[in-house]
C-alpha positions in Angstrom: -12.9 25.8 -12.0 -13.1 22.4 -10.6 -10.7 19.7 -9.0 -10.8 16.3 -8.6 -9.2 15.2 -5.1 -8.3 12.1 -3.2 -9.1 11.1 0.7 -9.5 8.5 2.3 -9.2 5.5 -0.8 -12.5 7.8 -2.4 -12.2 10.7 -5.0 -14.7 13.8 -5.1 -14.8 17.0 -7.2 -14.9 19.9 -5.2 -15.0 23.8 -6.6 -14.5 26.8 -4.6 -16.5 27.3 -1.8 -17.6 23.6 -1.9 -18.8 21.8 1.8 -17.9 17.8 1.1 -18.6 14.4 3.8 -15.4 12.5 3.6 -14.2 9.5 6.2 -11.3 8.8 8.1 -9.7 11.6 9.1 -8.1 12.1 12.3 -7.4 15.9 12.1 -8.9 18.3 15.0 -11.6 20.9 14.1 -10.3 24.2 12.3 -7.2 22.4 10.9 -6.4 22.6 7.3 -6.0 19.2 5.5 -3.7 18.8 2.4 -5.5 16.6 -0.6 -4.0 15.2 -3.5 -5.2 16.3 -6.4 -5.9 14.0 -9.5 -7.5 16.3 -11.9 -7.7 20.1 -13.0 -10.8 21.7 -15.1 -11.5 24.9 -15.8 -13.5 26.6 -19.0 -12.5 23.3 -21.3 -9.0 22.8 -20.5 -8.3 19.7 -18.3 -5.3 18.9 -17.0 -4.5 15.5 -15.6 -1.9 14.3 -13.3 -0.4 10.6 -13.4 -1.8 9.7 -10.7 -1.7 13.2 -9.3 -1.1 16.9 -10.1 2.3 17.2 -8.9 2.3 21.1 -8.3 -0.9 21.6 -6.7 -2.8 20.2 -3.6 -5.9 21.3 -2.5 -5.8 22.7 1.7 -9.5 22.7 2.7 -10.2 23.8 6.7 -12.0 20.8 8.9 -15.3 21.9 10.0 -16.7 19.0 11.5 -15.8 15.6 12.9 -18.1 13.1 14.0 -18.2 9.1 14.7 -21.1 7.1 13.5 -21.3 3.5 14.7 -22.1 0.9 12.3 -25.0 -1.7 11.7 -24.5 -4.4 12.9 -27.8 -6.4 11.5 -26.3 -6.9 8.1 -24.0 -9.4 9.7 -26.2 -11.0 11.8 -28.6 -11.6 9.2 -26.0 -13.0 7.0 -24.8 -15.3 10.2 -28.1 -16.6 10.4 -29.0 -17.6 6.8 -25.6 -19.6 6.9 -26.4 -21.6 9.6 -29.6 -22.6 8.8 -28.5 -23.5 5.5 -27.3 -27.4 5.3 -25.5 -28.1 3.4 -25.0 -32.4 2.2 -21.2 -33.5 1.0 -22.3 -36.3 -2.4 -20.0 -38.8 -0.8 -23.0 -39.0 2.4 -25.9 -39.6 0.3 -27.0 -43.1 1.0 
């Protein structure tokens, strides 16, 4: 048996038992979340909600927060390449 569930703007298929990463979630430790679900399987039969399963949700428990900070090179990088690029309007061409 398997479900497909949404968090956070991102879907994942989770089973029974399953440990999954998802992002933004501002629930303490040891709390139980409730997730939409978009899609039941099980042993060939599928069923499919529009856009969700209406009698089901999915109530996994929080094990673990944490923050990451981003990258910030990306952008800098991409700052850079722009302003070294020059760039001539046609009409200045003499």
């Amino acid at each position: 048996m398997f479900a497909i569930v949404q968090c956070g703007g991102k879907q994942y298929r989770v089973a029974p038992d399953d440990v999954i990463s998802v992002e933004k979630l501002n629930n303490a430790v040891g709390d139980k979340v409730t997730l939409n679900v978009m899609l039941i399987g099980d042993n060939g039969s599928v069923v499919a909600g529009n856009p969700f399963v209406s009698v089901l949700y999915v109530k996994p428990k929080l094990l673990l927060t944490e923050k990451v900070t981003k990258s910030l090179f990306s952008n800098i990088s991409q700052r850079r390449m722009r302003e070294r690029n020059k760039v001539t309007d046609n009409h200045s061409l003499n």
